[in-house]
KOLFI-505034 format. One record per residue (C-alpha): residue in one letter; x, y, z. Coordinates in steps of 0.5 Angstrom, whole numbers, plus 500, padded with zeros to 3 digits. Each point is the difference from the previous one (the first is absolute). Example, Ala and Ser with C-alpha at 12.3 -4.5 7.8 and 13.67 -1.06 7.14 Angstrom:
residues 2
A525491516;S502507498;
END
This chain:
residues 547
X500500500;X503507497;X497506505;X503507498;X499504506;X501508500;X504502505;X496507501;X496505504;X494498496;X500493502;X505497506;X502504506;X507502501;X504495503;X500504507;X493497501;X503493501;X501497506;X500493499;X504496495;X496496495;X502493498;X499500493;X495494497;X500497508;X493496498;X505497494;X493502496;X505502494;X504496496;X503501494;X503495495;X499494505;X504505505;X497504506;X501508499;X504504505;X504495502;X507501497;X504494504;X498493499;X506495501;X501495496;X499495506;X493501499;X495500495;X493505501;X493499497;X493502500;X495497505;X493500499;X498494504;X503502507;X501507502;X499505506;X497506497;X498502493;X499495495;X507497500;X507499503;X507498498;X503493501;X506499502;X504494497;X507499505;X505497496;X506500503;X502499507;X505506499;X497506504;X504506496;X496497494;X493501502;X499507501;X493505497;X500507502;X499507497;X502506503;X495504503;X501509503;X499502507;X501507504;X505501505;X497498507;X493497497;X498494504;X499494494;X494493501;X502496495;X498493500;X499493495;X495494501;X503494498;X498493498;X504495501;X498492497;X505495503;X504504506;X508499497;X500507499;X501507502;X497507498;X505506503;X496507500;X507504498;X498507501;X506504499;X504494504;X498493501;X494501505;X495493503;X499494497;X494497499;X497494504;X500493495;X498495505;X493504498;X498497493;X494501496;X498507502;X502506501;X504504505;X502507500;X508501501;X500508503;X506505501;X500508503;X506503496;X501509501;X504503495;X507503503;X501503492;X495503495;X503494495;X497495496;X500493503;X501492499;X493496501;X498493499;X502493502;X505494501;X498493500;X504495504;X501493500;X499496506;X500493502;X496495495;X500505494;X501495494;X502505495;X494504498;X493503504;X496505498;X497505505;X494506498;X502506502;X495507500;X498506502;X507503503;X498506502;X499506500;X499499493;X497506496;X497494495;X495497504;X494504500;X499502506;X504507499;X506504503;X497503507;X498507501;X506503500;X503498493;X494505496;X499506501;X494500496;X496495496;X502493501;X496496495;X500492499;X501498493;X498492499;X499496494;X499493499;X502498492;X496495496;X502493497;X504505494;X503505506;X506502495;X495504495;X498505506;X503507501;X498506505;X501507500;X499506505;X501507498;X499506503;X496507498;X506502497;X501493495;X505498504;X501492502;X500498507;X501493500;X498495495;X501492501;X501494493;X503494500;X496496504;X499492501;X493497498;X494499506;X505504506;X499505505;X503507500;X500505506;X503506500;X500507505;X501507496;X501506504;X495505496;X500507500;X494505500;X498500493;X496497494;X501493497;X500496494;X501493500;X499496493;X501492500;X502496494;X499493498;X504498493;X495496498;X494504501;X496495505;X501504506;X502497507;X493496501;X497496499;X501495494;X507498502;X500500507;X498505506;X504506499;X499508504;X503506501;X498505506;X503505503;X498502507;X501505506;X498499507;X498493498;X495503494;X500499494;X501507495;X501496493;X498492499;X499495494;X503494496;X494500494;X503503495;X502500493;X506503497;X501505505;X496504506;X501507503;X498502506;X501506505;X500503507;X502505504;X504501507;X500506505;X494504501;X495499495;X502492500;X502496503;X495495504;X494504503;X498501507;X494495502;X497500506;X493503502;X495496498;X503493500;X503504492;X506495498;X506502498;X500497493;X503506494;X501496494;X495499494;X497494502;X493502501;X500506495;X493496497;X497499505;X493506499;X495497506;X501503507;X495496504;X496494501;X500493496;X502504493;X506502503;X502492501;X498498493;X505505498;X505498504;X499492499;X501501492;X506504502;X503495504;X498494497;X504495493;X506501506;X506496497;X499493505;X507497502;X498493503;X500497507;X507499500;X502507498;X497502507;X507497503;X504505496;X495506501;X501497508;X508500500;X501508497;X493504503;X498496506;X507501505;X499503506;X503507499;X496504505;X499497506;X506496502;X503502494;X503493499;X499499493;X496493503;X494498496;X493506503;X496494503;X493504501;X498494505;X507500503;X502507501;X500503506;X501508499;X501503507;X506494502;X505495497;X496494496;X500493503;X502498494;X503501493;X500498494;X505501494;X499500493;X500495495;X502494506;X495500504;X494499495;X494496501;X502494501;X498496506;X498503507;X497497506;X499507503;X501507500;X507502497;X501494496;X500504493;X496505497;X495499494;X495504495;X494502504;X495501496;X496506504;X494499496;X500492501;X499497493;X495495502;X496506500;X502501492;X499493498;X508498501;X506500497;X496505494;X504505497;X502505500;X497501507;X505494503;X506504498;X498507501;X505504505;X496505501;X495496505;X506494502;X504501506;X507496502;X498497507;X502495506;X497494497;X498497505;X496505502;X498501493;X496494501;X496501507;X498506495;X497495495;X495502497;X496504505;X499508499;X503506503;X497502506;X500503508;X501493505;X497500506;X502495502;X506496497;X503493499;X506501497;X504507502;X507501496;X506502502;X499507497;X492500504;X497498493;X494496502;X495494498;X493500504;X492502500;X499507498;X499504505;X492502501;X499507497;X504498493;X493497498;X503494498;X499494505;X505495496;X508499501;X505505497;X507502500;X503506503;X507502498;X503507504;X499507499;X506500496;X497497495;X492502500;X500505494;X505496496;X495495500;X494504499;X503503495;X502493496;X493499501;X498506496;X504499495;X497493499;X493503500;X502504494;X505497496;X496494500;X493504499;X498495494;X500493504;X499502507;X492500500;X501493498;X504498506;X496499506;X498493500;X507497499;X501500507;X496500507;X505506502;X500504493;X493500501;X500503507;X504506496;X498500494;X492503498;X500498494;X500506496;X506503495;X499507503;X500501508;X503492500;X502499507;X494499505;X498506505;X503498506;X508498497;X499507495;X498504507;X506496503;X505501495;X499507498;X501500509;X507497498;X502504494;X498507503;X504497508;X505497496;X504506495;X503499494;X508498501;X507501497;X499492499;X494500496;X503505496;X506497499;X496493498;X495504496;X507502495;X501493500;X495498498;X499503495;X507498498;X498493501;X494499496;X497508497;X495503505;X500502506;X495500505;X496507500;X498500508;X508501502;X501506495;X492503502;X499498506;X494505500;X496496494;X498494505;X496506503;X498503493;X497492498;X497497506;X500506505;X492500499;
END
């Protein structure tokens, strides 16, 4: 990948901004001729590819295959810049697969070892380091043999940090202005797209080409107040999306998005502006979203059941992935970056807001698979139970926007009965998630599933979204299932029965919008081309059924 970066006022702070030292391609999401780029130091005792089965972050990571046993033969590094007296946090995960080896954090002089007793999984190797110069330092890793190498052994390696290609942004004091996240996923023919981004005066920014096929790109620009252009290009003239793969674009401030698409032809051209006129809006009063892209120009209806037709043929003909595709979408959008913060799998049966989790879960490893209770491995909860939809029909069985990553044994005692405030409980989770007989004001004299507060609007509003999305087919739902019938009125309008539409409107209103949806919402779109209405106007809820 070729990214030319104009080093000027228009585009990136001044270098004083920088506190923080940047490894370049941390995530190993970049390659370039089978090499990972920002990497200048690969020995000879070593041989580096790209992973896309195992990996900590992103979408894959680098295997190592140590060959030699001569450990000045094993080095990887590249140099990175710091500022006299700056503290640094650098740190590399490992994944090791036979237990022979070693991997040395080497940050300006060789640091901790990695633990290889601790095979198949990962582990995080941690080193403090405060710059005695302003200077250019050596950063990466040496692998050791020890007792019971047999002269090859391959270790995973990923997210040495901080990185500045990782998506997740340099920090508050590296951008003085507008700092936006650029990402891209190519499609099946990813050398046929280009990119450009040019300013009021037609001057280019950044542009991006030479991409591999069907893999994700994530950047962050620091942008000053102006206009933007950005124009993609695909060299066959079939776009990113969707006869050839899934591919998409978005270019996003504060988690939402100001540009998005993939379905094009030859080429796209969209615009946006940051500063006082641009930018992402203020939302706030009356439950009015934060959403400021184009998504919802054609929408003319302001109330009532017009307006959810209107917003069902908008979001409907999504491009469905397949239930498989879920586990990807989990591994990249579904990580706890908001509570703990540990990048572990955001259970919403699990997740315990105000203290430490009881347990967690990592991506990809610890998938459904077996269990005999809670913490066993996560699964794809479908909110909307598909008993309630007839079964594995798609695409409603493969719909993101309403299915969640949760504990699957908790996921289970869900089962198929309805949302609802229990009285008194059966079962109670680890994070006060509960199943048990609703509570007496409910209006409803069956069982139900309480999940916590946390999560009482998010899954109102997955409702909401299933409501109007499937508008054609859910008036012919209610008698697929005792429970669906308990919700459902049988009508493709008002769709839910009065004591769950009074109770989730109570959920949706309690329970505001959250970064978290947001950053799903964007995610979603990405993954399968619609997004969930509710999440980016929240007020359109109240518009609809509020009477």
């Amino acid at each position: 990948m070729n990214y030319k970066n104009n080093i000027a006022a228009l585009l990136l702070c001044a270098t004083s901004h920088y506190a923080a030292a940047n490894v370049n391609n941390g995530s190993f999401e970049t390659w370039l001729a089978g090499s990972p780029t920002g990497w200048t130091t690969i020995d000879s005792g070593i041989s580096v590819n790209k992973n896309t089965n195992i990996f900590q972050e992103g979408t894959s990571s680098a295997e190592i295959t140590v060959n030699t046993g001569t450990q000045g033969s094993t080095d990887m590094q590249q140099l990175v810049s710091v500022v006299a007296g700056q503290s640094y946090e650098f740190s590399v995960w490992v994944y090791h697969t036979e237990g022979s080896i070693k991997a040395r954090l080497y940050i300006d002089g060789y640091q901790g070892y990695s633990n290889e007793s601790l095979v198949n999984q990962w582990q995080q190797v941690t080193h403090s380091y405060t710059a005695s110069s302003t200077s250019d330092i050596a950063v990466g890793l040496r692998f050791y043999d020890i007792a019971g190498f047999d002269g090859a052994e391959i270790v995973y390696v990923d997210y040495f940090q901080p990185t500045q290609a990782s998506g997740g942004g340099t920090g508050s004091n590296s951008c003085s202005t507008n700092e936006v996240a650029f990402s891209l996923t190519t499609d099946n023919y990813g050398y046929e797209t280009s990119w450009t981004l040019t300013n009021t005066s037609n001057q280019e920014v950044a542009s991006g080409n030479n991409y591999e096929s069907s893999t994700s790109y994530n950047e962050n620009y620091c942008l000053a107040d102006d206009d933007y252009t950005f124009t993609i290009n695909d060299s066959y003239g079939d776009g990113i999306c969707c006869t050839y793969g899934n591919g998409s674009y978005e270019i996003s401030l504060a988690g939402s998005a100001l540009i998005s698409g993939g379905d094009f032809a030859s080429s796209e051209t969209k615009t946006f502006t940051l500063g006082n006129t641009g930018g992402i809006p203020g939302g706030g009063g009356s439950g009015s979203g934060t959403y400021s892209g184009t998504y919802y120009d054609g929408i003319s209806a302001t109330s009532g059941y017009p307006l959810k037709t209107e917003l069902y043929n908008l979001i409907k003909g999504h491009a469905n992935q397949g239930y498989s595709a879920l586990w990807t979408f989990y591994a990249n959008h579904s990580l706890d970056v908001y509570f703990e913060n540990d990048g572990s799998i955001l259970d919403i049966y699990s997740e315990n807001p105000l203290a430490s989790d009881n347990y967690n879960f990592i991506k990809v490893t610890d998938q459904c698979g077996n269990y005999s209770g809670e913490g066993g491995c996560y699964n794809r909860e479908h909110t909307f139970p598909k008993s309630w939809f007839g079964g594995k029909v798609e695409p409603m069985n493969s719909d993101v926007h309403h299915i969640y990553a949760t504990d699957g044994f908790v996921n289970s005692k869900r089962s198929g009965f309805p949302y609802g405030e229990v009285a008194t409980a059966s079962f109670t989770s680890t994070n006060n998630s509960k199943v048990g007989s609703a509570t007496t004001t409910l209006g409803y004299n069956g069982t139900v599933f309480e999940p916590i507060d946390e999560f009482k609007g998010d899954l109102a509003r997955a409702q909401f979204y299933m409501a109007t999305r499937y508008e054609n087919l859910i008036g012919s739902w209610q008698n697929n299932s005792v429970y669906g019938d308990a919700i459902l009125d049988g009508s493709s309008n008002q769709v839910f029965e009065l004591w769950q539409l009074e109770m989730l409107m109570r959920w949706h209103t309690n329970d505001p919008v959250s970064q978290k949806e947001i950053d799903r919402n964007e995610a979603a779109l990405g993954h399968q081309g619609n997004r969930n209405p509710f999440v980016d106007h929240p007020e359109y809820v109240d518009s609809i059924w509020g009477n």
